[in-house]
C-alpha positions as CSV (number, residue, x, y, z in Angstrom):
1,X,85.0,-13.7,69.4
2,X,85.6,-14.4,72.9
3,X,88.7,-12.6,72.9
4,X,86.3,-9.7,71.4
5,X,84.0,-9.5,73.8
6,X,86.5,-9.2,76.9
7,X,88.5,-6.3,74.9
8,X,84.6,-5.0,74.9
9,X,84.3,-5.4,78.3
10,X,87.7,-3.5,79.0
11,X,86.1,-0.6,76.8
12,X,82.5,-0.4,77.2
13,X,82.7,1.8,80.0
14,X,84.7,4.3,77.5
15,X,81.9,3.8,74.9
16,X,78.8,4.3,77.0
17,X,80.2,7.3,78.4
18,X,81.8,8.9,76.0
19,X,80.4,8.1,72.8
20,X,77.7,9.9,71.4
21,X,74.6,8.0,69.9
22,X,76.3,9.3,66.7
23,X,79.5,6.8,67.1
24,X,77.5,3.8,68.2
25,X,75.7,3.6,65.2
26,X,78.4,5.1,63.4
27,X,80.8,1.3,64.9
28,X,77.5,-0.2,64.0
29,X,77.6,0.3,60.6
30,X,81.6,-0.5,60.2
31,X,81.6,-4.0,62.4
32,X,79.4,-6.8,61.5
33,X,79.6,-7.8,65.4
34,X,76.7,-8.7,67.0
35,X,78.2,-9.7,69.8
36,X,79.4,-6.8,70.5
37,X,76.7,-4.5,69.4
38,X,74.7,-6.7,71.7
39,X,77.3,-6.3,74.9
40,X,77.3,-2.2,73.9
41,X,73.3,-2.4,74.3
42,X,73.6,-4.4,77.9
43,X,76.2,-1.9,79.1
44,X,73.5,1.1,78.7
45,X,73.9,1.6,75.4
46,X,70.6,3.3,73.8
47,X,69.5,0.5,71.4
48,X,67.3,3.1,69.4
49,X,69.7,5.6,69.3
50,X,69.7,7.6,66.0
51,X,72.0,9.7,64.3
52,X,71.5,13.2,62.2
53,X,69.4,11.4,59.7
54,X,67.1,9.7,62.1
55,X,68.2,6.6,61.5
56,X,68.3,3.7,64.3
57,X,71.0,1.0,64.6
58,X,68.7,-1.1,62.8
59,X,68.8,1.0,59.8
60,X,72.2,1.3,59.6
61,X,72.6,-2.4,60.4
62,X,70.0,-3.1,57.5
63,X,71.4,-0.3,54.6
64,X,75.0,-2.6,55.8
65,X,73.4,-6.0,55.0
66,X,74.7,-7.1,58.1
67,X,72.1,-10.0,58.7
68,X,73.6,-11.1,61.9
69,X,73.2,-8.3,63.6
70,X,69.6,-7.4,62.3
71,X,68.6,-10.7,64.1
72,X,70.2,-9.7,67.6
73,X,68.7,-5.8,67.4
74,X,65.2,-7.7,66.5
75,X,65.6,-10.2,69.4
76,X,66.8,-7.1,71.8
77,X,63.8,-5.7,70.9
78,X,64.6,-2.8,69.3
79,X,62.0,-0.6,68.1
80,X,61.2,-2.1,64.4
81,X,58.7,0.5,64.0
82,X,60.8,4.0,64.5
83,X,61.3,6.0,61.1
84,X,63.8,8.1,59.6
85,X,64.0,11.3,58.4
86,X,62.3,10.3,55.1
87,X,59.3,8.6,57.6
88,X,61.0,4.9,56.4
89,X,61.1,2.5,58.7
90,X,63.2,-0.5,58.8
91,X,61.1,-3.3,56.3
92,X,60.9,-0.2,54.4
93,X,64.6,0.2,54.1
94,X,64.9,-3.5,53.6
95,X,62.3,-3.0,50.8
96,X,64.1,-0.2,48.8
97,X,67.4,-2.2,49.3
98,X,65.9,-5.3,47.9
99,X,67.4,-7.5,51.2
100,X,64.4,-9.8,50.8
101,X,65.7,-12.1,53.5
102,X,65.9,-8.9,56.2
103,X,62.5,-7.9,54.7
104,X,61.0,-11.2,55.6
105,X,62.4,-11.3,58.8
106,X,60.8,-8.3,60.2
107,X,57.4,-9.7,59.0
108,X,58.2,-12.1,61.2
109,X,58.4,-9.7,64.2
110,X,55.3,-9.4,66.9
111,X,55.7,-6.0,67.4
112,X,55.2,-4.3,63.4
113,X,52.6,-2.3,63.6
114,X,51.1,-2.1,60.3
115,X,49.8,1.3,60.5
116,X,53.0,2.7,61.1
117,X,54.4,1.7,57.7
118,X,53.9,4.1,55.4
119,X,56.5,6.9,54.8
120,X,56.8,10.5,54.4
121,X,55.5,10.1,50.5
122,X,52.6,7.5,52.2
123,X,54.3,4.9,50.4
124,X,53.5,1.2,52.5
125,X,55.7,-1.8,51.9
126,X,53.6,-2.3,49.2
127,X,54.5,0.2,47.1
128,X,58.2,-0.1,47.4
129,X,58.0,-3.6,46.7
130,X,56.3,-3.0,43.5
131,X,58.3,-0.3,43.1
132,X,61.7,-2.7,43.1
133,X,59.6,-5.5,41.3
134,X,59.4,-7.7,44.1
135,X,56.3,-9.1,43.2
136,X,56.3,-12.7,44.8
137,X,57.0,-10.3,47.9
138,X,53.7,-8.4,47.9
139,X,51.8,-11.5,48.7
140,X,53.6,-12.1,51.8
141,X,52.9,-8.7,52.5
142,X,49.0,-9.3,52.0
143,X,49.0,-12.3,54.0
144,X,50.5,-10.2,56.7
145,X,47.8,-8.1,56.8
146,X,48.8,-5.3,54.8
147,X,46.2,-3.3,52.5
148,X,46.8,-3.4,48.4
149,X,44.4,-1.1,48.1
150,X,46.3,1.4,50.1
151,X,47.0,5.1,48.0
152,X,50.0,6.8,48.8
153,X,50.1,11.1,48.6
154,X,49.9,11.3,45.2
155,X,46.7,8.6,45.1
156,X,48.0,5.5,43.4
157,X,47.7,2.1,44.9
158,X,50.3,-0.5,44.6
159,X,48.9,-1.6,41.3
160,X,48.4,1.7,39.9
161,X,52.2,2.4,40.9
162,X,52.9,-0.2,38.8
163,X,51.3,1.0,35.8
164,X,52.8,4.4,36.0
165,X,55.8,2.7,36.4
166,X,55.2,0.6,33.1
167,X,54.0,3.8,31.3
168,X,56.8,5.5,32.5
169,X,59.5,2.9,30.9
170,X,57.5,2.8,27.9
171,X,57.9,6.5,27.5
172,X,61.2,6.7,28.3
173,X,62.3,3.5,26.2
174,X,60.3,5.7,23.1
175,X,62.5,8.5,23.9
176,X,65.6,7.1,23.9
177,X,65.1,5.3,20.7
178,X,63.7,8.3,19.0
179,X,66.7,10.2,20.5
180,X,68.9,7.1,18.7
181,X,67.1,7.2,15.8
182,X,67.7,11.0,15.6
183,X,71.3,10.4,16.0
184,X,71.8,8.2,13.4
185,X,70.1,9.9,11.3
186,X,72.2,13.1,12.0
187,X,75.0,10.7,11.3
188,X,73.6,9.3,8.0
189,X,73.3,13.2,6.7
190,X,76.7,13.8,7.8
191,X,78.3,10.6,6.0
192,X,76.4,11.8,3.1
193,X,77.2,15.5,3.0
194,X,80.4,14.5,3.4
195,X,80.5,11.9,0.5
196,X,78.7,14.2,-1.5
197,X,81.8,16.7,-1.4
198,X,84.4,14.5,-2.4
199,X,86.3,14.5,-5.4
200,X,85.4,10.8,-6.6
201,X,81.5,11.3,-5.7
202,X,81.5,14.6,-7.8
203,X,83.4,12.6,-10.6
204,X,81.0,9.6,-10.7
205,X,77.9,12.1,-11.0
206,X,80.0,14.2,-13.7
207,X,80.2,11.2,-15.6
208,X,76.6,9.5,-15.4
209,X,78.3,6.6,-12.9
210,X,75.5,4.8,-10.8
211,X,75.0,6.1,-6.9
212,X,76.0,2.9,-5.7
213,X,79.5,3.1,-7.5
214,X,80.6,6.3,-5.6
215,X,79.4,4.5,-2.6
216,X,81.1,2.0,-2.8
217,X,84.2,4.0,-3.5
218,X,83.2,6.1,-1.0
219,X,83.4,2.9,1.7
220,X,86.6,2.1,0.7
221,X,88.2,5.5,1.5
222,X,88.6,7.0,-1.8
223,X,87.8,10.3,-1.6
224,X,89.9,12.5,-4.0
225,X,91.1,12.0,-7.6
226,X,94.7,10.8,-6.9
227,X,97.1,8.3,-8.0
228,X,95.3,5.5,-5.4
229,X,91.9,6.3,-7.5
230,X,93.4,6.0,-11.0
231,X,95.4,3.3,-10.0
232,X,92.7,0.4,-9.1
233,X,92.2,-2.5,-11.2
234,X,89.6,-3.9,-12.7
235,X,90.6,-7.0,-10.2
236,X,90.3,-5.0,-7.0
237,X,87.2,-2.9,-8.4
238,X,85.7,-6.4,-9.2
239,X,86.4,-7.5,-5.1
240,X,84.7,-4.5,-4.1
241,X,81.5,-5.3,-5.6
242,X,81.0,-3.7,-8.6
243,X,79.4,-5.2,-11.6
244,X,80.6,-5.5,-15.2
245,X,78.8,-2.9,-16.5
246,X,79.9,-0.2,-13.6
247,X,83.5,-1.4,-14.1
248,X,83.3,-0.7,-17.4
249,X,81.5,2.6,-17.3
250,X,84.4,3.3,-14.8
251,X,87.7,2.5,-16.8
252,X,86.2,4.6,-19.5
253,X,84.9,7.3,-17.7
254,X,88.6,7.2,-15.9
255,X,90.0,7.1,-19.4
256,X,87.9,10.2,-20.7
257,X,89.3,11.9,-17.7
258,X,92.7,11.3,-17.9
259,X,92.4,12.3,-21.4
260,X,91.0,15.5,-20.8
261,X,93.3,16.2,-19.1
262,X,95.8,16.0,-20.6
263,X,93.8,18.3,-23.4
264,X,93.1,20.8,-20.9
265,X,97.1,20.4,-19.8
266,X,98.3,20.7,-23.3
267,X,95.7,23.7,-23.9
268,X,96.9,25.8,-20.7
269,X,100.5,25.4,-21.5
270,X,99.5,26.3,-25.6
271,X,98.0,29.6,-23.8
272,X,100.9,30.3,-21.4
273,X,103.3,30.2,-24.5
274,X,101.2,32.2,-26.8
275,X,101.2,34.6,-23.7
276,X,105.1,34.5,-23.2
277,X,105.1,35.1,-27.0
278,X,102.7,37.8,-26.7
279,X,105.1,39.3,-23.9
280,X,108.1,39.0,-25.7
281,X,106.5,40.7,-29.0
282,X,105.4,43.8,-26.6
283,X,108.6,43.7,-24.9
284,X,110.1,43.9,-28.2
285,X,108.1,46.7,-29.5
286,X,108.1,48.9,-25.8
287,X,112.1,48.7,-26.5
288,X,111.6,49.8,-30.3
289,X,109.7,52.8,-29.0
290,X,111.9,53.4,-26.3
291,X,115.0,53.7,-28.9
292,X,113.0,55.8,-31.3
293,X,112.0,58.2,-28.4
294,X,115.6,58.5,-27.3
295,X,116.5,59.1,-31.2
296,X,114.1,61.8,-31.2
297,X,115.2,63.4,-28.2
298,X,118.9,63.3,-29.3
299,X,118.1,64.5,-32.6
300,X,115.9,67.1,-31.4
301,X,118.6,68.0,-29.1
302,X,121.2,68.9,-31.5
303,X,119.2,70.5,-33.7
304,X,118.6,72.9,-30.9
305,X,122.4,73.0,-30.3
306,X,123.3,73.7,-33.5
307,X,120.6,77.0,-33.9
308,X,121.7,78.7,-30.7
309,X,125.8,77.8,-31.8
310,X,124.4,79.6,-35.4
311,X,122.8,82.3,-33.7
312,X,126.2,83.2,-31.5
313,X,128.0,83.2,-34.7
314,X,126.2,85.9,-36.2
């Protein structure tokens, strides 16, 4: 640190002259040094300096958590009470931060002026701590002479803060689950459209099966009337959950499928062969017509030849 300081003391001169306000707090909130902070601030350096958002080195030094150097600004006597651009001051910063052990430190200081705590919004210590739930905080605050009963802009005390804040959760915990429920919900009508469409649902409802069968089988993935479907034993339907009685109605309901099946295989092929026939016999009979037509045309033909040859004779 020694080492430090000297390098400070080669520099210093460069800093206090040529730095703006800007870059000292700007190294203020980058190096935890108090030392060196401290050697900037003998050297000329303004120690309530503030940058473009009003804020001191103390600020800075506080929204850095650098506790070290909060103790030397406070014992360089620095202004504790100057604000930012929001109207916070530093043990409000320290407040909305939740550094506790900054905040308690600047209770500690002579010069807070009690009066001059209260921000932009009117807020006073008070209110942010209840704000951040700092409660054991607040009474340190009332023993240090600041009011409860103080209303901010909009008219709430501390206490009444609170409440709105509590009212506040509530309503927004009450959203959120009502916005979960409504998803879920969305997603139950979804999982049930969708089961509703699928081949095995519409086959267990065709064939009087119970809702919680096609459920079930609706879980498991099966969703179309394949070889996977037909396939399961009575072993694996048994695993699944289902009772006696639904594996039963199953099997047979499976079996009264298959078999129609097959009827209503062996019927459409019956009707495609009675249709080939049925196109074969008119084929048959379009050539039939076709050869008497050209007979009839041949005929006709030389009969037509033969009067005109008759004719030229006579």
């Amino acid at each position: 640190m020694t080492r430090f300081v000297r390098l400070g003391d080669i520099v210093v001169l460069f800093f206090c002259t040529f730095l703006s306000f800007l870059s000292y707090v700007s190294l203020l909130s980058v190096l935890n040094q108090p030392d060196a902070v401290k050697l900037l601030i003998t050297r000329g350096a303004p120690r309530n300096a503030v940058n473009n958002a009003k804020e001191t080195p103390l600020h800075v030094a506080l929204k850095e958590g650098n506790e070290e150097t909060v103790e030397m600004l406070i014992e360089e006597n620095v202004d504790v009470n100057a604000k930012n651009e929001d109207g916070k001051t530093a043990l409000h910063v320290a407040l909305s931060l939740r550094q506790v052990n900054l905040a308690r430190r600047l209770l500690q200081s002579e010069k807070l002026d009690l009066d001059a705590n209260v921000d932009a919004e009117g807020n006073t210590p008070i209110h942010l701590a209840v704000k951040e739930g700092l409660d054991g905080f607040v009474e340190k605050l009332v023993a240090r002479g600041f009011s409860p009963d103080a209303r901010n802009r909009a008219g709430f005390t501390a206490e009444e803060l609170r409440e709105q804040q509590v009212k506040e959760a509530e309503e927004t915990a009450e959203r959120h689950l009502a916005a979960k429920e409504e998803r879920e919900l969305r997603k139950r009508r979804q999982a049930e459209q969708e089961m509703n469409l699928s081949e095995v649902t519409r086959f267990c409802r065709n064939y009087g099966l119970a809702d919680s069968v096609a459920e079930i089988l609706y879980k498991k993935k099966f969703r179309y009337l394949d070889d996977a479907f037909f396939d399961l034993s009575s072993a694996m339907l048994k695993k699944f959950g289902l009772s006696n009685d639904d594996r039963e109605k199953l099997e047979q309901a499976r079996e009264d499928y298959l078999a129609k099946s097959e009827r209503e295989k062996a019927a459409t092929l019956e009707a495609m062969e009675r249709a080939t026939a049925r196109r074969r016999t008119l084929l048959r009979l379009l050539g039939f017509v076709v050869v008497a037509i050209i007979f009839l045309l041949l005929y006709f033909g030389l009969e037509l030849f033969i009067a005109r040859d008759s004719r030229k004779r006579r």
